[in-house]
C-alpha positions in Angstrom: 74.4 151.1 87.8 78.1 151.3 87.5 79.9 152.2 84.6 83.8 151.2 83.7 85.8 152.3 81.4 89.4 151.3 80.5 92.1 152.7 79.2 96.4 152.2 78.5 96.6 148.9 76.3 98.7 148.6 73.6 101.8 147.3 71.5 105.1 146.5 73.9 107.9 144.4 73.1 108.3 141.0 75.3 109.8 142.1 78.6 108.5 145.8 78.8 105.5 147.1 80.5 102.0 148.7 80.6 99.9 150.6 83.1 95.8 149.9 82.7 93.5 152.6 84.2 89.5 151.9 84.9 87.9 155.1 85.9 84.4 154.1 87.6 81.4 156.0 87.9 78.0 155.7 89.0 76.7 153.8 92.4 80.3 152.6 92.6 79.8 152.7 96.5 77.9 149.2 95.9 80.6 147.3 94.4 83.4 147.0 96.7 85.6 145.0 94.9 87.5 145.8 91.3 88.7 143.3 89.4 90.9 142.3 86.5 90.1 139.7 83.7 91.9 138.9 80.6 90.5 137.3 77.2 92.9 135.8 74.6 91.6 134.8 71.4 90.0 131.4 71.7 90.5 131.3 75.2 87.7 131.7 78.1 88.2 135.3 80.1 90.4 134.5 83.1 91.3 135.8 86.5 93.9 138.1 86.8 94.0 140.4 89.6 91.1 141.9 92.3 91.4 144.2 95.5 88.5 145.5 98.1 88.3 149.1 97.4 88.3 150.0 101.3 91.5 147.3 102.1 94.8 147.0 101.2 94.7 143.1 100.2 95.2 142.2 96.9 94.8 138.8 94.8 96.3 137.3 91.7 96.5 134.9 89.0 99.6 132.6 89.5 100.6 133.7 86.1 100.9 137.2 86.8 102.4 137.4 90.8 105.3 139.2 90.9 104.9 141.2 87.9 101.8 142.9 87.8 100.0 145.3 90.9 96.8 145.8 91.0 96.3 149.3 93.0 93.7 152.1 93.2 93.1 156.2 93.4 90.3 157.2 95.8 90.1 160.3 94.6 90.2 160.0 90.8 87.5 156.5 91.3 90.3 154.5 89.7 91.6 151.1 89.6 95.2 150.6 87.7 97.1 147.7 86.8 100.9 147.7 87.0 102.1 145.5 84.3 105.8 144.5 84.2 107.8 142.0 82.4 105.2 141.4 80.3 105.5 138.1 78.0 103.8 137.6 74.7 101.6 134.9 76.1 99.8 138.1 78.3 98.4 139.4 74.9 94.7 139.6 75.6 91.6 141.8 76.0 91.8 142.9 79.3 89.1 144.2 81.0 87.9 145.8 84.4 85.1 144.7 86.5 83.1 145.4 89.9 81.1 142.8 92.2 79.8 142.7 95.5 82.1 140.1 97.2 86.0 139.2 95.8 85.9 136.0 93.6 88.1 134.6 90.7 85.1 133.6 88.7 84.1 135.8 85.8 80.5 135.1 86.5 80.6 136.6 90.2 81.3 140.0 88.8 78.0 142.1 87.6 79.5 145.3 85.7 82.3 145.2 83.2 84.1 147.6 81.3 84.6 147.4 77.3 87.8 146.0 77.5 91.5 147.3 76.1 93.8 145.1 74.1 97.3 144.4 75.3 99.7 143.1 72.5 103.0 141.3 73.6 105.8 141.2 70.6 108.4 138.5 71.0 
């Protein structure tokens, strides 16, 4: 089992920024790869970011290159995500995940966190 847990969403105004924290525990050491997903309301969950937790390479959504960074703590078990010039249309639930091998489907990830809302004002 691996348990996630999120943390740093909230209310920012259209061009500020965020920084998300997922703090894993548990048989982490069989789920190499952390991922991102985002949910908006009436919207399916979507790719947004992923890394291998032993390499340096990192994936993301089209939408979100440049501006958000997806990095990791060894020592505190913890994946971030760097979110900067954020836009209103990036309001969503995001949440954290952990799979075996790095996809962009939702449905190749096995553990997920509870989620933490990010609000965008205009």
């Amino acid at each position: 089992q691996v348990q996630l847990v999120e943390s740093g969403g909230g209310l920012v105004q259209a061009g500020g920024s965020l920084r998300l924290s997922c703090a894993a525990s548990g048989r982490t050491f069989s789920r190499s790869v952390r991922g991102w997903f985002r949910q908006a309301p009436g919207k399916e969950r979507e790719f947004v970011a992923a890394m291998y937790w032993s390499e340096a390479t990192t994936y993301y959504a089209d939408s979100v290159k440049g501006r958000f960074t997806i990095s990791r703590d060894d020592a505190k078990n913890t994946v971030y995500l760097q979110m900067n010039s954020l836009k209103p249309e990036d309001t969503a639930v995001y949440y954290c995940a952990a799979s075996r091998k790095l996809g962009r489907a939702s449905t190749e990830y096995d553990y997920w966190g509870q989620g933490t809302q990010v609000t965008v004002s205009s």
